[in-house]
N, CA, C and O atoms as CSV, one atom per row, in Angstrom:
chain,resi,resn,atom,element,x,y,z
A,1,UNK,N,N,341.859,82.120,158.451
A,1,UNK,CA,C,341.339,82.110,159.796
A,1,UNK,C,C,340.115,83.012,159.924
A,1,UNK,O,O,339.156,82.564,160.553
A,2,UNK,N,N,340.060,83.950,159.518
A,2,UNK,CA,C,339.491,85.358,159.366
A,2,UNK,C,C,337.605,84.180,158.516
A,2,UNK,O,O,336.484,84.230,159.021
A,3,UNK,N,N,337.895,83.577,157.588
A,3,UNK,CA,C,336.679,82.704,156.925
A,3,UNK,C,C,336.248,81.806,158.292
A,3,UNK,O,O,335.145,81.301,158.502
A,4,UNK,N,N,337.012,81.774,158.845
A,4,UNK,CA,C,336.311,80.429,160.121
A,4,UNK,C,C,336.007,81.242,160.704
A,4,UNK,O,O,335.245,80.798,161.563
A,5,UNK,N,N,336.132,82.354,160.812
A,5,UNK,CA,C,335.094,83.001,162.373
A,5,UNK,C,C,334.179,83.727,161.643
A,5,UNK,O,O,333.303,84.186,162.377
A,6,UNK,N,N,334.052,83.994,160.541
A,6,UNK,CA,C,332.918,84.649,159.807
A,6,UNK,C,C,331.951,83.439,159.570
A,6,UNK,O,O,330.736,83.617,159.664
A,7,UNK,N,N,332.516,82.109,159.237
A,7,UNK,CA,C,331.456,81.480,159.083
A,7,UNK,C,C,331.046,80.780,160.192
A,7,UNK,O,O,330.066,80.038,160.114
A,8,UNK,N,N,331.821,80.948,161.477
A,8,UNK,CA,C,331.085,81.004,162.436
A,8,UNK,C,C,330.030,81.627,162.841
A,8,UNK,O,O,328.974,81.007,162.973
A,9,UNK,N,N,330.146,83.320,163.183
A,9,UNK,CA,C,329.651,83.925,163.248
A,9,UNK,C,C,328.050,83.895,162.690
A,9,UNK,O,O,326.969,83.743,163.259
A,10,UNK,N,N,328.396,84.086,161.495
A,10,UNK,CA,C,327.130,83.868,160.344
A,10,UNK,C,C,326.198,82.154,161.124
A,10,UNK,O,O,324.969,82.221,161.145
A,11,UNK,N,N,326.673,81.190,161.522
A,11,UNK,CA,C,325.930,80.240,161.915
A,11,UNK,C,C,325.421,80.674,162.689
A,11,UNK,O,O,324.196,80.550,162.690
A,12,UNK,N,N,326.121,81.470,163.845
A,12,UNK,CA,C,325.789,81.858,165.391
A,12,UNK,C,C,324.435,82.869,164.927
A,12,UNK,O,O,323.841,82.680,165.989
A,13,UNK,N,N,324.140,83.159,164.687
A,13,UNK,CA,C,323.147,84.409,164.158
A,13,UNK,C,C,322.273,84.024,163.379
A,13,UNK,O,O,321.110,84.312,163.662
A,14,UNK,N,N,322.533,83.316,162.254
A,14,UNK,CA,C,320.897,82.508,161.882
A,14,UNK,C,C,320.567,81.216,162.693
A,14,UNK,O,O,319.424,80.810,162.482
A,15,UNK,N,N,321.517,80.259,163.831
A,15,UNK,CA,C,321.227,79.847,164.858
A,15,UNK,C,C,319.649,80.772,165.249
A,15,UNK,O,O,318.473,80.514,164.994
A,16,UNK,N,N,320.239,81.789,165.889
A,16,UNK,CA,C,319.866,82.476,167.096
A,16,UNK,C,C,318.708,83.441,165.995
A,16,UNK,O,O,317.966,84.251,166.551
A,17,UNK,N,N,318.664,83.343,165.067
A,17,UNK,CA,C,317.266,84.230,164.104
A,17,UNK,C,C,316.344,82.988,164.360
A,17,UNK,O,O,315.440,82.874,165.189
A,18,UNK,N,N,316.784,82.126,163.476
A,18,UNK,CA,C,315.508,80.920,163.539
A,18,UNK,C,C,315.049,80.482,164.985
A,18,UNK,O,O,313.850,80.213,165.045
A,19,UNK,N,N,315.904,80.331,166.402
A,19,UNK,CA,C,315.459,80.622,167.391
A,19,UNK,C,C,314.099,81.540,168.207
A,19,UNK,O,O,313.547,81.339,169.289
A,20,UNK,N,N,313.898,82.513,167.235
A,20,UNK,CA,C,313.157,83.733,167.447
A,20,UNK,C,C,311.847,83.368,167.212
A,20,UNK,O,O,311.406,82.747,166.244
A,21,UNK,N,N,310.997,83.996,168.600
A,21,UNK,CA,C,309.591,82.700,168.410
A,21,UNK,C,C,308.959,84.040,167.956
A,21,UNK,O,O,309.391,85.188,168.053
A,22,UNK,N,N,307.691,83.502,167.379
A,22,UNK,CA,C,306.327,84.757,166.941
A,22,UNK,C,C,305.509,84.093,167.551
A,22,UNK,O,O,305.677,82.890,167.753
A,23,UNK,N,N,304.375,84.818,167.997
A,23,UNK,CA,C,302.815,84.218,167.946
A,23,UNK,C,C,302.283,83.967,167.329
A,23,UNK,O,O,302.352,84.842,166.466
A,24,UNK,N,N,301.468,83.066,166.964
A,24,UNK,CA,C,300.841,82.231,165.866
A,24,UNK,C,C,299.462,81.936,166.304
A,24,UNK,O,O,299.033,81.684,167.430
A,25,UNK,N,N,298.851,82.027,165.146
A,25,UNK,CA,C,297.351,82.053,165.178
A,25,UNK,C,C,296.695,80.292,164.520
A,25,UNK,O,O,297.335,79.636,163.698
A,26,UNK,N,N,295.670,79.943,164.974
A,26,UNK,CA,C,295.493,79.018,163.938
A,26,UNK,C,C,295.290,79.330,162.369
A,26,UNK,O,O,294.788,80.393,162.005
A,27,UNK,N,N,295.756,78.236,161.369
A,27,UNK,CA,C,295.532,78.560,160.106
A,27,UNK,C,C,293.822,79.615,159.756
A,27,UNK,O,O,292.728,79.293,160.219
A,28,UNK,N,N,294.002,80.469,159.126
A,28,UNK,CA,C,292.560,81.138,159.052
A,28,UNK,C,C,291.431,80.526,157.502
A,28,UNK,O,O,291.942,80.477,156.383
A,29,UNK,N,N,290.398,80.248,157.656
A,29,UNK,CA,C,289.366,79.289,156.898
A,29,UNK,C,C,289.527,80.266,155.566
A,29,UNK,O,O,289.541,81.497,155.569
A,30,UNK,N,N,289.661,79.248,154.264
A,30,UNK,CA,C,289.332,80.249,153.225
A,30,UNK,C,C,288.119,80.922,152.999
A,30,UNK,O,O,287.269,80.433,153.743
A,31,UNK,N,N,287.656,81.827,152.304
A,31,UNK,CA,C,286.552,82.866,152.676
A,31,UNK,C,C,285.310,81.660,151.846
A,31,UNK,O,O,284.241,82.260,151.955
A,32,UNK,N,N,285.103,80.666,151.310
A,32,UNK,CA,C,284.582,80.023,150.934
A,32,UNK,C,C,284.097,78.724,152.298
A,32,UNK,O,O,283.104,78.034,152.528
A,33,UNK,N,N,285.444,78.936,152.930
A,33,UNK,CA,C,284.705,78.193,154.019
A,33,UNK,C,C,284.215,78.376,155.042
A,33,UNK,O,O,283.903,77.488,155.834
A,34,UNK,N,N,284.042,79.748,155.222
A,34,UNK,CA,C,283.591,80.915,156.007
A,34,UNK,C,C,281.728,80.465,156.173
A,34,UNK,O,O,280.908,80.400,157.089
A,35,UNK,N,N,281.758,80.188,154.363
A,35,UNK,CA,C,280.324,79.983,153.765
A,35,UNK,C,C,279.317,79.140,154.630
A,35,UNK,O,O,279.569,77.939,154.728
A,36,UNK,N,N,278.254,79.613,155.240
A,36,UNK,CA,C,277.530,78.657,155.907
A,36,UNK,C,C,278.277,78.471,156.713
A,36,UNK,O,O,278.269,77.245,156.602
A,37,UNK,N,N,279.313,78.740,157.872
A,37,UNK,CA,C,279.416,78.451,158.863
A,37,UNK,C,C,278.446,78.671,159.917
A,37,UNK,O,O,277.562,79.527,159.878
A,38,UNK,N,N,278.646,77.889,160.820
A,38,UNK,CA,C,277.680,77.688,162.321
A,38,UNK,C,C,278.228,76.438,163.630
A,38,UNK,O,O,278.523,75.242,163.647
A,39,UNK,N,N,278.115,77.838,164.846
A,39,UNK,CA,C,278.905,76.977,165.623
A,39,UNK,C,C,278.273,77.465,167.371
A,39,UNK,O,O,278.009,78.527,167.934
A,40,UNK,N,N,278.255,76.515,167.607
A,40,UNK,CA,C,277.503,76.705,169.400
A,40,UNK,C,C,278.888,77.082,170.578
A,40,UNK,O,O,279.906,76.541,170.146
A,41,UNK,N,N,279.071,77.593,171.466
A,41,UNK,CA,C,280.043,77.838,172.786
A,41,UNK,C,C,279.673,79.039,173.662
A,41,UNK,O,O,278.545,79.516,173.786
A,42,UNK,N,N,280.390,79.300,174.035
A,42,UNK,CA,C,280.976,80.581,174.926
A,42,UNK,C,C,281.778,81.759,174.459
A,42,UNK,O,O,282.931,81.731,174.029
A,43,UNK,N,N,280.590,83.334,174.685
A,43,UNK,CA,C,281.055,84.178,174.087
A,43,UNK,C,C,281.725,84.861,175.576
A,43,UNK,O,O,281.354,84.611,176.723
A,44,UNK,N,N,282.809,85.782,175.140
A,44,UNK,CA,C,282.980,86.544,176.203
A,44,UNK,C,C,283.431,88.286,175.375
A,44,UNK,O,O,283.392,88.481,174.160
A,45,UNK,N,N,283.740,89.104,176.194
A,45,UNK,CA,C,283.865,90.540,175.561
A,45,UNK,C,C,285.482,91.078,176.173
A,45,UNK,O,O,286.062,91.004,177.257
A,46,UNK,N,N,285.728,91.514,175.122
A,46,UNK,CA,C,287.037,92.851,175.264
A,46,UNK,C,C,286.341,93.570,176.844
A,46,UNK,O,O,285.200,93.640,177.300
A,47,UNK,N,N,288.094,94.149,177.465
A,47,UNK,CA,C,287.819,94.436,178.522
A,47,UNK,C,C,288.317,95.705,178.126
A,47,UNK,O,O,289.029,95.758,177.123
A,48,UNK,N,N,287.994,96.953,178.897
A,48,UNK,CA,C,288.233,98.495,178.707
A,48,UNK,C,C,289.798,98.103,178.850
A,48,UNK,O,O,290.191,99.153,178.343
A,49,UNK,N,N,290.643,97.617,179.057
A,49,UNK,CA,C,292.099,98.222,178.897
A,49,UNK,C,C,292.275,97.768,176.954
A,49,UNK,O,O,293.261,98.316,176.462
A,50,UNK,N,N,291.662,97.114,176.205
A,50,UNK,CA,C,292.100,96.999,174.809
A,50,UNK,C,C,291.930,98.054,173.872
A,50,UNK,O,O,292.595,98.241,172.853
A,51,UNK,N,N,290.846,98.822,174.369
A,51,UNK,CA,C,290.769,100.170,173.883
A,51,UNK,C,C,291.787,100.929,173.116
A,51,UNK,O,O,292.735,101.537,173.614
A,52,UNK,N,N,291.472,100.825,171.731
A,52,UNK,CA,C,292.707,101.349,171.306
A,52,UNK,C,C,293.632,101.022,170.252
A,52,UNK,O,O,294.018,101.580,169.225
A,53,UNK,N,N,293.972,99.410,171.125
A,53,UNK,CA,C,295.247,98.640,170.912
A,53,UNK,C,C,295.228,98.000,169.337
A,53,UNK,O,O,294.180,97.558,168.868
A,54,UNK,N,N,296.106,97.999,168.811
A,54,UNK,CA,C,296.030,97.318,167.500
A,54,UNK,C,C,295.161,95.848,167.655
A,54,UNK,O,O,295.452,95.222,168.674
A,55,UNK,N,N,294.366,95.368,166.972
A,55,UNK,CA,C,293.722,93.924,166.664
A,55,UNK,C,C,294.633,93.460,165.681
A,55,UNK,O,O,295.469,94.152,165.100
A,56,UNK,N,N,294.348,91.810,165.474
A,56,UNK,CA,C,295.215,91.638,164.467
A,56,UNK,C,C,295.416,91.991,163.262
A,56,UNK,O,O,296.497,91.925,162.678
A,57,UNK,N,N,294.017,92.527,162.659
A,57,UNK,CA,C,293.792,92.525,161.162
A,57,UNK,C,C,294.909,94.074,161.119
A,57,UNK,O,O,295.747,94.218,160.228
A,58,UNK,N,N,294.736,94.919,162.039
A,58,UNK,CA,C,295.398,96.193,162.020
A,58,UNK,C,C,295.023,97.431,162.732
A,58,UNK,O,O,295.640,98.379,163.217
A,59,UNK,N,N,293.601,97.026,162.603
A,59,UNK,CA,C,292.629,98.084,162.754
A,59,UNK,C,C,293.036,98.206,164.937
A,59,UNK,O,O,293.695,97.572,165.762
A,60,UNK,N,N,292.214,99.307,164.917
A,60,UNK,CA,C,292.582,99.605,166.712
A,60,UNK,C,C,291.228,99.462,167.036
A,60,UNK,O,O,290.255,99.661,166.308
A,61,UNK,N,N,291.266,99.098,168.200
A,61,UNK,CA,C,290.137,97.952,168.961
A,61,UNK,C,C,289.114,99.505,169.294
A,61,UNK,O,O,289.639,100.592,169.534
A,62,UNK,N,N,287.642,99.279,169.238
A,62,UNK,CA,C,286.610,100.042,169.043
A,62,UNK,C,C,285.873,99.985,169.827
A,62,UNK,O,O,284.807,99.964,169.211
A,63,UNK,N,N,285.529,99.912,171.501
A,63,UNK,CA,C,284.337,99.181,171.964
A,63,UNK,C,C,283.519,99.409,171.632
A,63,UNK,O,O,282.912,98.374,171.357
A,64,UNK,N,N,282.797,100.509,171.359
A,64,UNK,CA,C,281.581,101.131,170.330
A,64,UNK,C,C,281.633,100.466,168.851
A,64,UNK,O,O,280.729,100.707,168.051
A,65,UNK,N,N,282.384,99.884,168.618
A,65,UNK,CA,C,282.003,99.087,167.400
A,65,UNK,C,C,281.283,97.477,167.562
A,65,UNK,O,O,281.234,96.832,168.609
A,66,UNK,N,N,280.907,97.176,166.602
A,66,UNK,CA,C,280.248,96.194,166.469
A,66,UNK,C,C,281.098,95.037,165.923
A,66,UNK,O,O,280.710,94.501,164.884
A,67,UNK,N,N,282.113,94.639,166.461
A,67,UNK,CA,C,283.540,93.464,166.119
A,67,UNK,C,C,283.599,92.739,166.559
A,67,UNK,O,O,282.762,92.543,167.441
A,68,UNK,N,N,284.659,91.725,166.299
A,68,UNK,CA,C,284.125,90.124,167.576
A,68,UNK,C,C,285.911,89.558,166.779
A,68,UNK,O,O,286.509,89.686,165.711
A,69,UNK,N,N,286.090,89.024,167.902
A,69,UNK,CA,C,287.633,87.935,167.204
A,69,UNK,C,C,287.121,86.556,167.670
A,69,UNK,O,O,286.453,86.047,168.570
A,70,UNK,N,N,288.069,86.115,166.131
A,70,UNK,CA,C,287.691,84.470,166.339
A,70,UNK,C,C,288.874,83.958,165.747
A,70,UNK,O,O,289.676,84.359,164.904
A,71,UNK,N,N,288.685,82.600,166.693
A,71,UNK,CA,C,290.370,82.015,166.206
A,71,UNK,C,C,290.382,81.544,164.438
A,71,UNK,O,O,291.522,81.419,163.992
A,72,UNK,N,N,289.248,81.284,163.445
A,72,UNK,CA,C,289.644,81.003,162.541
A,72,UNK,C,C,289.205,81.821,161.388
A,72,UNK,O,O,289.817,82.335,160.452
A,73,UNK,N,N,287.858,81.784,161.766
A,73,UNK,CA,C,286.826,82.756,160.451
A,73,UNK,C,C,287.764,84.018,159.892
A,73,UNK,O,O,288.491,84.643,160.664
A,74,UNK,N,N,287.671,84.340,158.417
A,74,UNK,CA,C,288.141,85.402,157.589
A,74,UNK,C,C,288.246,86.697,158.353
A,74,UNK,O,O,287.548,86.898,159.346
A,75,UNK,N,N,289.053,87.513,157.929
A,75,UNK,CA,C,288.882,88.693,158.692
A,75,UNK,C,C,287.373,89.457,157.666
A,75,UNK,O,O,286.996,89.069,156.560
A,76,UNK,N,N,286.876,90.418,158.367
A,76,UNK,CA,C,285.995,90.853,157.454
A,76,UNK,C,C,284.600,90.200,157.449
A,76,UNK,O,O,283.647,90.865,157.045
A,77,UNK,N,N,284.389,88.670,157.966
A,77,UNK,CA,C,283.162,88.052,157.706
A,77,UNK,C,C,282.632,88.462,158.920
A,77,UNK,O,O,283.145,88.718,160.009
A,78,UNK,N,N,280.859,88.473,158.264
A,78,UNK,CA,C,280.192,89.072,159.210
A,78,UNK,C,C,279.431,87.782,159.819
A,78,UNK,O,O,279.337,86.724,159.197
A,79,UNK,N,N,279.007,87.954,160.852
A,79,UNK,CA,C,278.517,86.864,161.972
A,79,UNK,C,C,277.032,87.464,162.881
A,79,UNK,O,O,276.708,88.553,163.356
A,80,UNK,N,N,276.371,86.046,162.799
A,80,UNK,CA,C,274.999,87.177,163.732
A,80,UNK,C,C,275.412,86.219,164.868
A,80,UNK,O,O,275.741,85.058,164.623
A,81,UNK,N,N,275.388,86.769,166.213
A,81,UNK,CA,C,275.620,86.142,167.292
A,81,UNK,C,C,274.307,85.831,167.708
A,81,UNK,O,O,273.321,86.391,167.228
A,82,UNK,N,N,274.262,85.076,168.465
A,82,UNK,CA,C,272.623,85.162,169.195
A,82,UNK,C,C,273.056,84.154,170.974
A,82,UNK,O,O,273.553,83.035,171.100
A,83,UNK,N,N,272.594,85.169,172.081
A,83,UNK,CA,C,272.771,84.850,173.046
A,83,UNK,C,C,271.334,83.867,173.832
A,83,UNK,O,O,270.179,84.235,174.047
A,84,UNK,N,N,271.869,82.809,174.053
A,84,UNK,CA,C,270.996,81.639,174.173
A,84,UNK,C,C,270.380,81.767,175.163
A,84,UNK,O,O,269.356,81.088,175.092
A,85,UNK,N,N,270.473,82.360,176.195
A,85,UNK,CA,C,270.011,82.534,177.281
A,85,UNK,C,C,269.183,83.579,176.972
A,85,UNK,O,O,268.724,83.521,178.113
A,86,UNK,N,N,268.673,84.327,176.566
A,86,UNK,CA,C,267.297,85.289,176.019
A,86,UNK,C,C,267.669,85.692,174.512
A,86,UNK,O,O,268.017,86.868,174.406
A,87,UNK,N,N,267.664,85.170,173.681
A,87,UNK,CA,C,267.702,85.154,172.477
A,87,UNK,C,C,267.641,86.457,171.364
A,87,UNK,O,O,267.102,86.566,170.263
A,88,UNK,N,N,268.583,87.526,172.321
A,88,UNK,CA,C,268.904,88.809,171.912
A,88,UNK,C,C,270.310,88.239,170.569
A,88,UNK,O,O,271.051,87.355,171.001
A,89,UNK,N,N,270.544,88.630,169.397
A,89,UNK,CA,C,270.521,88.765,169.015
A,89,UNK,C,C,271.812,90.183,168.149
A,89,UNK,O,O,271.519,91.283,168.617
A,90,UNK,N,N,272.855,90.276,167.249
A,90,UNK,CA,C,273.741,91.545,166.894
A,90,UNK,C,C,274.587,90.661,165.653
A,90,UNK,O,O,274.970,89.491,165.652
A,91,UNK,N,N,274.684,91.551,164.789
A,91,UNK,CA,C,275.675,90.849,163.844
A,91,UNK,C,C,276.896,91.902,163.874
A,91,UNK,O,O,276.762,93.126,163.898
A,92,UNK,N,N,278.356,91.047,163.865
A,92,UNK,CA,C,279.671,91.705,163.785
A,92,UNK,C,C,280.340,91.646,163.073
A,92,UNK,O,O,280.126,90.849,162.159
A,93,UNK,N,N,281.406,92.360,163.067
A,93,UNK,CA,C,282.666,91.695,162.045
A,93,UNK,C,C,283.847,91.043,162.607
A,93,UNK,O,O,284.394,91.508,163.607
A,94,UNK,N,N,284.263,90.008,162.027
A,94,UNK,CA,C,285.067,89.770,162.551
A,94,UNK,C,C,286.957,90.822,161.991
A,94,UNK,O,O,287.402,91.261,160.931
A,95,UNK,N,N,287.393,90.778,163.255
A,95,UNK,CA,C,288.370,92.040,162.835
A,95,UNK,C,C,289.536,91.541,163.786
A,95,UNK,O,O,290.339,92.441,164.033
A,96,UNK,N,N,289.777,90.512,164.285
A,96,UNK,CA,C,290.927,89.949,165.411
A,96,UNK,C,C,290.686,88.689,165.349
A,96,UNK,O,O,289.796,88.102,164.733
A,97,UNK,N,N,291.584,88.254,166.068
A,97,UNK,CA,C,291.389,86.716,166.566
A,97,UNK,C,C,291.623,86.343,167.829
A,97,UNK,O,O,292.051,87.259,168.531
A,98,UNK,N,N,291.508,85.474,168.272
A,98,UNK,CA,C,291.258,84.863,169.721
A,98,UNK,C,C,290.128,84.250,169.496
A,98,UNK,O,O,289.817,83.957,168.341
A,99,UNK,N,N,289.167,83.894,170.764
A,99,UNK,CA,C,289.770,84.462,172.121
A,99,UNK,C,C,291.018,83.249,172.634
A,99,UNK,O,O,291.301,82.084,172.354
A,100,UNK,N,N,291.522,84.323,173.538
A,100,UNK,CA,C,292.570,83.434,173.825
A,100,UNK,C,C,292.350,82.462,174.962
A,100,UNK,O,O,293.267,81.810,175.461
A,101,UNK,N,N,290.891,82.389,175.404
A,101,UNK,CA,C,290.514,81.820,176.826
A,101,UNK,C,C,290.486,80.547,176.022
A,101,UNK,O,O,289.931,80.637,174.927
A,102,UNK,N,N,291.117,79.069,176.456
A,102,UNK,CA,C,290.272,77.581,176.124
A,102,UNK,C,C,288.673,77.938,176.589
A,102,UNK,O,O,288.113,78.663,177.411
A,103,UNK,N,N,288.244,76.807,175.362
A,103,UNK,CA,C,286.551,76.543,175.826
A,103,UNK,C,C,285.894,78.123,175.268
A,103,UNK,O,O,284.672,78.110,175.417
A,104,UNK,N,N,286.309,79.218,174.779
A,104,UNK,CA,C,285.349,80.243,174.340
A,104,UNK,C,C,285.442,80.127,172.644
A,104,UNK,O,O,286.247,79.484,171.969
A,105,UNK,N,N,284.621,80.757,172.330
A,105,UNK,CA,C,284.162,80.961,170.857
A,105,UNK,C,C,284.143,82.042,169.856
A,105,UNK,O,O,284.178,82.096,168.627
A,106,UNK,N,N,284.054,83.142,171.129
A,106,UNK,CA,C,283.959,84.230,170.136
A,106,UNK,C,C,284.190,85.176,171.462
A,106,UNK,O,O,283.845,84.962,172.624
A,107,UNK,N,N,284.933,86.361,170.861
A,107,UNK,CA,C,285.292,87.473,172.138
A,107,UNK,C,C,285.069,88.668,171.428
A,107,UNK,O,O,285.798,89.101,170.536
A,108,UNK,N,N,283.496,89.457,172.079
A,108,UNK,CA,C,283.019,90.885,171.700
A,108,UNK,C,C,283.220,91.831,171.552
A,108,UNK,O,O,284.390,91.940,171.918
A,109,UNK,N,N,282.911,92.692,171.252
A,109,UNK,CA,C,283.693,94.400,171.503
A,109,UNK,C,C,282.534,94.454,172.771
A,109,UNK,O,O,281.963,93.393,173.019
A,110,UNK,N,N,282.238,95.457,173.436
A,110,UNK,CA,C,281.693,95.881,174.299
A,110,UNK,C,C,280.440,96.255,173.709
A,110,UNK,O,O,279.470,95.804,174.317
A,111,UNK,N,N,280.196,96.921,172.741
A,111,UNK,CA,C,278.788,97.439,172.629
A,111,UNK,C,C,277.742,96.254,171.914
A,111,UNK,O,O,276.517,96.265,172.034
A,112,UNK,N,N,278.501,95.287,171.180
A,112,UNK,CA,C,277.840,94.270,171.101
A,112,UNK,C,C,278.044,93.025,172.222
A,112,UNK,O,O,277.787,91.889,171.825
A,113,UNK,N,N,278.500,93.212,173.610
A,113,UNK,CA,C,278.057,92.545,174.214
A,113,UNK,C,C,276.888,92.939,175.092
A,113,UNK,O,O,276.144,92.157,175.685
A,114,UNK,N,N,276.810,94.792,175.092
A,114,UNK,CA,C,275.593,95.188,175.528
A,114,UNK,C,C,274.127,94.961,175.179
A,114,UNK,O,O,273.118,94.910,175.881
A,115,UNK,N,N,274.372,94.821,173.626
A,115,UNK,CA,C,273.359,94.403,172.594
A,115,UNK,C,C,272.768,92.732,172.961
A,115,UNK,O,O,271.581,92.460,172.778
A,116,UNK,N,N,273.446,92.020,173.323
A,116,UNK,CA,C,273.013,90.287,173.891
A,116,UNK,C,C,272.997,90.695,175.151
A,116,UNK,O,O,272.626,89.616,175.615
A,117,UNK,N,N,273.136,91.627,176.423
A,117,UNK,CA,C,272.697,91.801,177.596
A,117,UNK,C,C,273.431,90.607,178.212
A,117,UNK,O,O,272.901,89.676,178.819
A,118,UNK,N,N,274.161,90.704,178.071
A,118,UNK,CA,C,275.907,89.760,178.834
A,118,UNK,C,C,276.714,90.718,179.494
A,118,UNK,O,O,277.699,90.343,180.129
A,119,UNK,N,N,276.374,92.035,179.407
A,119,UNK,CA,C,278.087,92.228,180.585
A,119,UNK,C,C,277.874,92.094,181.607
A,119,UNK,O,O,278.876,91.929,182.302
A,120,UNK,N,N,276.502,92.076,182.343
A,120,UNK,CA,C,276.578,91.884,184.080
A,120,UNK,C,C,277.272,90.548,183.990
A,120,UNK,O,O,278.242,90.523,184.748
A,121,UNK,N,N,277.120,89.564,183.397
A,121,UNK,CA,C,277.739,88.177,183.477
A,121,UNK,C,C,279.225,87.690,183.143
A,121,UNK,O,O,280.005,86.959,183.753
A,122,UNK,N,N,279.324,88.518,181.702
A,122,UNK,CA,C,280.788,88.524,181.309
A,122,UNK,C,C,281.099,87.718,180.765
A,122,UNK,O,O,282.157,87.866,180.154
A,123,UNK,N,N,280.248,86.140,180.630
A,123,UNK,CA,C,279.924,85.381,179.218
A,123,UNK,C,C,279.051,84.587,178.990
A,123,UNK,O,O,278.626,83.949,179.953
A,124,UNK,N,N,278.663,84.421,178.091
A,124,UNK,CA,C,277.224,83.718,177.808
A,124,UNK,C,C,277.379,82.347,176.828
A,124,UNK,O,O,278.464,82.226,176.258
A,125,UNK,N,N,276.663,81.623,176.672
A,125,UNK,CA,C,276.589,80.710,175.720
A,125,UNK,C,C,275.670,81.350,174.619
A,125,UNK,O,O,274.677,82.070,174.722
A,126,UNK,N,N,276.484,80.731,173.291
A,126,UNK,CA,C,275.921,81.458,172.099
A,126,UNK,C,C,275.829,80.710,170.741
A,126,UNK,O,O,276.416,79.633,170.633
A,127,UNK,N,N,275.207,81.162,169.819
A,127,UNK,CA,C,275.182,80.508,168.765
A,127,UNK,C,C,275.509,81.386,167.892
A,127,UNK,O,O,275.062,82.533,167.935
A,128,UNK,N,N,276.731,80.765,166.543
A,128,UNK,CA,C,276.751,82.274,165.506
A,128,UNK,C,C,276.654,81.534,163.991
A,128,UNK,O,O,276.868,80.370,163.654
A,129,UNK,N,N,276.389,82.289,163.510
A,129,UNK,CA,C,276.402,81.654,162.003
A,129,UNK,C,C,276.699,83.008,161.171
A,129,UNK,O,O,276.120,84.079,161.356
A,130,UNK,N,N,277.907,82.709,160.036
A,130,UNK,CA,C,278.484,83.487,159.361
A,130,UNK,C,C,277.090,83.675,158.512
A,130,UNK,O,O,276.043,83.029,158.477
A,131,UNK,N,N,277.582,84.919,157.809
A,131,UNK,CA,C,276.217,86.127,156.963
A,131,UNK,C,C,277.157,86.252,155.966
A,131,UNK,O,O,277.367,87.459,155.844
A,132,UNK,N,N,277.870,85.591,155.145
A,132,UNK,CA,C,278.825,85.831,154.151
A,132,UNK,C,C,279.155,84.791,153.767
A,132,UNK,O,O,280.000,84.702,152.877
């Protein structure tokens, strides 16, 4: 009797493990296909409460750094953004992923959204092409 409720048990619990959701990212591009990337949308920037906070790769979010998350590109690849609307210009790393908004492309740290002259606006249309 004592085997039927253990192997109950034991069902009830990897039931209820495999139940257990994570967040999930899209698959990330091998660093070869990183190569020559180039892609047109909507950038937007980290807001002062991320300050801090772990990013995905590990690292803690920098606004004074020069970083950007993207839902697929390598961690580590560098990217020149260029803001279409006056054709300013910053290259980043990518170090997170998102953004999590539909319809955006790339989400800034703060000092490189100062650098494209986007925060009065808060997002811009952009063009980026990987540098790696």
């Amino acid at each position: 009797m004592h085997r039927i409720h253990r192997a109950g048990l034991l069902s009830l619990v990897l039931l209820f493990a495999g139940c257990a959701s994570q967040e999930s990212f899209p698959p990330t591009l091998s660093p070869t296909a990183a190569h020559d990337y180039q892609d047109t949308g909507m950038a937007s920037f980290y807001s002062k409460w991320h300050a801090g906070r772990r990013t995905a790769s590990g690292e803690k979010y920098d606004p004074g750094a020069l970083t950007a998350a993207h839902r697929t590109l390598p961690f580590g690849t560098r990217v020149q953004v260029t803001n279409l609307a006056n054709g300013r210009s910053v290259v980043v790393r990518i170090n997170d992923r998102g953004p999590t908004v539909r319809r955006r492309l790339i989400d800034l740290s703060r000092s490189a959204a100062d650098r494209l002259d986007m925060v009065a606006d808060g997002t811009s249309r952009v063009s980026i092409r990987s540098l790696d």
